[in-house]
N, C-alpha and C positions, 0 to 999 in steps of 0.2 A: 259812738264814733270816737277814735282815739286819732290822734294827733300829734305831732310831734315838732315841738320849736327850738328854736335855738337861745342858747346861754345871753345872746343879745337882750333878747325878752323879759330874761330874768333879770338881766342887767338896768335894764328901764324899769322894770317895775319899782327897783330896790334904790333906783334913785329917784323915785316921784315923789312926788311931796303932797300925794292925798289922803286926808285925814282917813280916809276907807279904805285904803289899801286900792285900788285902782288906777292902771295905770294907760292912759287913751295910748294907740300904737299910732306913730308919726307914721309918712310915708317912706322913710328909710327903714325904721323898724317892723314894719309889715311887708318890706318884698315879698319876702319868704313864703308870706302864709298868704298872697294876694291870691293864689291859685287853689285857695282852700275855703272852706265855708267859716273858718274858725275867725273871728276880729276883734276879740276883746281875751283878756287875759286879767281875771280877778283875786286878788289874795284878802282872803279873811283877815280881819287885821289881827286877831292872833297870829296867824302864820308871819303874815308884815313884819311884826315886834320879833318873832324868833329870827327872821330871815335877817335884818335889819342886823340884829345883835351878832347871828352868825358871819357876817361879811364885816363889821369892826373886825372882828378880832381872827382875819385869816390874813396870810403873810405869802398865800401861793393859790394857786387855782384849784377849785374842786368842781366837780361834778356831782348835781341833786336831779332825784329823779321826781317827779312833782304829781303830785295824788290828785285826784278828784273827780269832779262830774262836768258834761258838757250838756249845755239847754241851749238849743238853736247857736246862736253863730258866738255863743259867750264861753270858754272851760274858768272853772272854775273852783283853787286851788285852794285846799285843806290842811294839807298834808307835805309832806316832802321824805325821801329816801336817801341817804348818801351812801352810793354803791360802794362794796369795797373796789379798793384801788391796787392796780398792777403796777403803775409808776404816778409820779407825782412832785412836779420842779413847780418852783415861781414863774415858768411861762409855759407849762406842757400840765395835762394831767391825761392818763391812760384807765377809763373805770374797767369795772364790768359793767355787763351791758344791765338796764333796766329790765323792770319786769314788765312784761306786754302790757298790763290796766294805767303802765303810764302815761299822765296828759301831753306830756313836755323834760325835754332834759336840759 
C-alpha cells in the first residue's frame, strides 16, 4: 500500500531531534494523512545524516521522491529520489512526477 505525503512531513522529520531518525506526527502535521492508515513516518538514520546534510546546503526548494516499505500503519524510508526538474526558484519548484513504488514526495 503506497501513500503519498506531503513536503510538510519531510519538513518535520528533518527538523526532529531523534537520535533514530524518527519523527512522532503532531496533530497539525498529520491532517493530511488522518484519513489514512499511514501514522508514523521513519528515516534510517543513514538516510537522516544524508537528508540532514542535503537541506544545509540548499538555497531553493526541491522535491524528493522517498523509497521504501510500509508494515501496518508505519512507511518506512530508505532511500530517496530527486526527480528531474522542469522549473525551480527559492519559493516555487515544478518536478517530474514520481515513480508509482513511491512512499511519499
Amino acid at each position: 500500500m503506497r501513500h503519498r505525503c506531503t513536503v510538510a512531513l519531510l519538513g518535520l522529520a528533518l527538523c526532529a531531534r531523534s537520535a533514530v531518525g524518527q519523527a512522532p506526527l503532531t496533530p497539525t502535521d498529520s491532517a493530511i494523512l488522518a484519513s489514512q492508515p499511514l501514522k508514523r513516518l521513519v528515516l534510517t538514520p543513514s538516510l537522516f545524516r544524508r537528508l540532514s546534510l542535503l537541506a544545509a546546503g540548499l538555497d531553493r526548494e526541491v522535491v524528493l521522491c522517498l523509497q521504501g516499505s510500509v508494515s501496518g500503519d508505519t512507511a518506512v524510508v530508505r532511500d530517496f529520489v530527486m526527480p528531474d526538474l522542469l522549473r525551480s526558484t527559492a519559493d516555487l519548484v515544478e518536478p517530474q512526477p514520481c515513480l508509482p513504488t513511491t512512499l511519499a514526495v
